[in-house]
C-alpha positions in Angstrom: -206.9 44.8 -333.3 -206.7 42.9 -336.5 -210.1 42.1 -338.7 -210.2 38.6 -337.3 -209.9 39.5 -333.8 -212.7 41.8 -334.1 -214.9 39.2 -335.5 -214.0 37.1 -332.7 -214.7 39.5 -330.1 -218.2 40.8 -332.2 -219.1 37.0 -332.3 -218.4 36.1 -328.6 -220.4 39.0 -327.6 -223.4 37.7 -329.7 -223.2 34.3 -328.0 -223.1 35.7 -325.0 -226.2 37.8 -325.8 -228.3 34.7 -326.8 -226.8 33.0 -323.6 -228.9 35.3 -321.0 -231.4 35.9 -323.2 -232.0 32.3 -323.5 -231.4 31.8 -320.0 -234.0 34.9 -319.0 -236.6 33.5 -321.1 -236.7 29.6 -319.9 -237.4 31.0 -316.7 -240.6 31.8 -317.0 -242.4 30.1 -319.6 -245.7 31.9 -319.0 -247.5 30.5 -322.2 -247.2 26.8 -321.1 -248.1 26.7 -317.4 -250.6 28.4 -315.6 -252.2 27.9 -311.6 -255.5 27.3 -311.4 -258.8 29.0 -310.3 -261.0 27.3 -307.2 -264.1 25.4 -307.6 -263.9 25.5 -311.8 -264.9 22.7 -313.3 -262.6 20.1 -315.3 -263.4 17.1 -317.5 -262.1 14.4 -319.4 -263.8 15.4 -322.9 -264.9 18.8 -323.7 -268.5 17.2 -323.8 -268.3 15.9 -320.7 -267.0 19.3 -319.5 -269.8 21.0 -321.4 -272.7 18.8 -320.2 -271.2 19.1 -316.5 -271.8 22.8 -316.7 -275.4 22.8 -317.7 -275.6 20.2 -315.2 -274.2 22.6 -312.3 -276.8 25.2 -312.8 -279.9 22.7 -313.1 -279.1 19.4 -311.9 -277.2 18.9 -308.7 -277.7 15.1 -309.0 -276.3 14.6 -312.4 -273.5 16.2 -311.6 -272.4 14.8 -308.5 -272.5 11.6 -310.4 -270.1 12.9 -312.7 -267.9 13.7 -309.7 -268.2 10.8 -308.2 -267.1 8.7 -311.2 -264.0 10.9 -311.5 -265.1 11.9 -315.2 -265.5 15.6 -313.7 -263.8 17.4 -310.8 -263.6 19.9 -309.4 -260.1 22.3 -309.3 -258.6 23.2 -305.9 -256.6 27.1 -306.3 -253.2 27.5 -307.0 -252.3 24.4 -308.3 -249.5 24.4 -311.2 -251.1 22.6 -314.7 -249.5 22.5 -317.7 -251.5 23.4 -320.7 -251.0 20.7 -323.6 -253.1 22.1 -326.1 -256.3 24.1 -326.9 -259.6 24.1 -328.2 -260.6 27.2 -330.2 -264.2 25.4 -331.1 -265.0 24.2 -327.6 -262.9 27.3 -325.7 -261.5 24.9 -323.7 -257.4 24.0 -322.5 -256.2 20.6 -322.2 -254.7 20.6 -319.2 -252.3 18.2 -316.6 -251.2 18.0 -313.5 -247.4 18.1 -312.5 -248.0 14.9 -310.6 -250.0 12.9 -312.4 -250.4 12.1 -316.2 -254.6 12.3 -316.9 -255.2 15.4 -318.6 -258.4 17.1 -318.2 -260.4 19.7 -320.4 -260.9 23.2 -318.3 -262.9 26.3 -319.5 -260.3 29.6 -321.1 -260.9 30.9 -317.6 -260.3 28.0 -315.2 -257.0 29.0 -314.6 -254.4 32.2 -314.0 -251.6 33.2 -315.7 -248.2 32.4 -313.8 -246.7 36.1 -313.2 -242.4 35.5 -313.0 -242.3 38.6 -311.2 
């Protein structure tokens, strides 16, 4: 083989490398989407969401008014959110649903990693 063959054959190997790798890692985009955990708390501010938990451990009342007016819910298992963006001061996730476009703010630990395996 001639130099420039060999460069062509080196090169087509490289794109063909960054091909499955490419292809390997869109499959699973772990950092993005995650499932979430049952009966965890979601909100439409991260003040709502923090004044909905002290609610849950001291007033029932306050909180089902929250529920009721949709500013809080609460998350059914195993449904797939994707994570818009995060909240290192509040420790809080943006979050939406696949089906519909209001996000919601959920605790770090509202929701499960998505495991491609």
């Amino acid at each position: 083989m001639d130099n420039t063959s060999k460069k062509a054959f080196v090169s087509l190997i490289c794109a063909l490398t960054l091909i499955l790798v490419q292809q390997a890692a869109w499959a699973c985009q772990v950092d993005e989407f995650y499932n979430t955990k049952e009966g965890s708390l979601a909100a439409t501010t991260p003040e709502i969401l923090n004044e909905a938990e002290k609610y849950e451990e001291d007033n029932k009342d306050k909180l089902a008014a929250l529920l009721g007016n949709r500013s809080v819910l609460r998350l059914k298992g195993d449904i797939k959110v994707q994570v818009l963006e995060r909240s290192v001061e509040f420790k809080t996730l943006r979050i939406k649903y696949l089906d519909e476009g209001n996000p919601y703010w959920v605790k770090d630990g509202s929701l499960k990693q998505i495991n491609c395996k």
